[in-house]
N, C-alpha and C positions, 0 to 999 in steps of 0.2 A: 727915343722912340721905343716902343716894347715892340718885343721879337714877335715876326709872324709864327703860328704853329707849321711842324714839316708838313698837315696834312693840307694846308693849303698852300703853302710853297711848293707844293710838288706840281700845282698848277700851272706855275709859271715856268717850270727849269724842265730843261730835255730829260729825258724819261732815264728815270736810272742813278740822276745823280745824286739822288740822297743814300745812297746804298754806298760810293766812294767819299762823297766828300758831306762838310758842315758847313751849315752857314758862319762867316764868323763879323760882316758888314754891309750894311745896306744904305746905301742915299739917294736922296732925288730932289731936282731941281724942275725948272721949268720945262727943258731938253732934255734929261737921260733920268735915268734909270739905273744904278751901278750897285752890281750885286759881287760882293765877294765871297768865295766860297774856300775852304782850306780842305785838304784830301786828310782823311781820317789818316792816324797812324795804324796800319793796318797793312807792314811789310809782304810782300808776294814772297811765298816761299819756295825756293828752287830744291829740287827733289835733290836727295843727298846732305839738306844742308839747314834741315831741320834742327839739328841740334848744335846749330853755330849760333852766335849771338849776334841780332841784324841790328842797325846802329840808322838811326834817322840822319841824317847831313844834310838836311836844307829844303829850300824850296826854290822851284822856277814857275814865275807868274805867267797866265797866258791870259791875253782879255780877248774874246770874242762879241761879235754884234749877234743879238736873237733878236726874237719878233720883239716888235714895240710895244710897250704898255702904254695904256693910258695916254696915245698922239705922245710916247716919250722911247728914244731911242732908248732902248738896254743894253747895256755891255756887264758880260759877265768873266768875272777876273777869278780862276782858276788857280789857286796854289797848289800846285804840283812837288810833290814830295818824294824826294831821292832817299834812296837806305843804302847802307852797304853791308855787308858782309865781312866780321870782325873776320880779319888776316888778308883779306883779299881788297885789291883795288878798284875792281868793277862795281860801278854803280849801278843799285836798280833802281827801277819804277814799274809802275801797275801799264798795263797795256790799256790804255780808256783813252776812245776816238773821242774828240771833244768838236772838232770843227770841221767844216767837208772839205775832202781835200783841196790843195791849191789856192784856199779863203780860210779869211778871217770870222765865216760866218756857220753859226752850228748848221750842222747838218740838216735839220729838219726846217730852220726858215732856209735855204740855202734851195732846197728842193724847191721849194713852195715859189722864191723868186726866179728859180728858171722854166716852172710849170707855169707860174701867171702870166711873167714875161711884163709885170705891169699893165697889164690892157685892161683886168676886170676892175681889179680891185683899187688900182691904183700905189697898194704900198711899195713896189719899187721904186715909183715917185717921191713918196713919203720919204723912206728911205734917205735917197740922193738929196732932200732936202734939210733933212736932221742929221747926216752923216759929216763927220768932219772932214776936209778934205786928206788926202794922203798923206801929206809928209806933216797933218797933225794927229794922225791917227794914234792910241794907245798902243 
């Protein structure tokens, strides 16, 4: 499949995230939607400590549900990127709220399902129909 451009990607992904991270996977089946995205190397740097050498160590995946595309649930997988700071043992990462708190679900469909309540629109229904249950959840 050839890559979508950012500027139409940006329409689908919560505001902001082409500034941290890159696409680096996309699928879709009949049911989902799964979009991978990897955080740019682009270490936060802690004042004082500019002129240490910041060293990448890894990644920790998060998947979150957003709105549906297309009647297809989307789950968007987050490679989150720790660094460290050559001689010291604390780890960092970028401070980027990805999901609302207490949920698995971004922030802005998250809103949208406690405003609708499902009454108008119907997609918390949707939702609960395309959603896997918990203990299969990513």
């Amino acid at each position: 499949m050839s890559e979508p451009s950012a500027s139409a990607l940006e329409v689908f992904l919560p505001e902001r995230t082409l500034d941290y991270f890159v696409l680096t996977l996309w699928s879709k089946d009949d049911q989902e939607v799964h979009i991978t995205l990897e955080e740019k190397d682009d270490p936060p740097v802690a004042g004082g400590d500019q002129n240490k050498k910041i060293l990448s160590k890894g990644f920790h995946d998060i998947t979150i549900t957003d709105f549906p595309i297309r009647g297809r649930r989307t789950l968007l997988t987050f490679r989150r990127r720790y660094w460290q700071i050559e001689g010291q043992n604390k780890l960092l990462k970028r401070d980027i709220p990805l999901t609302f708190p207490g949920t698995q679900l971004e922030t802005e469909f998250a809103h949208f399902l406690k405003e609708d309540g499902g009454r108008t629109s119907g997609l918390a229904g949707f939702y609960r129909r395309v959603s896997s249950p918990p203990d299969q959840r990513v």
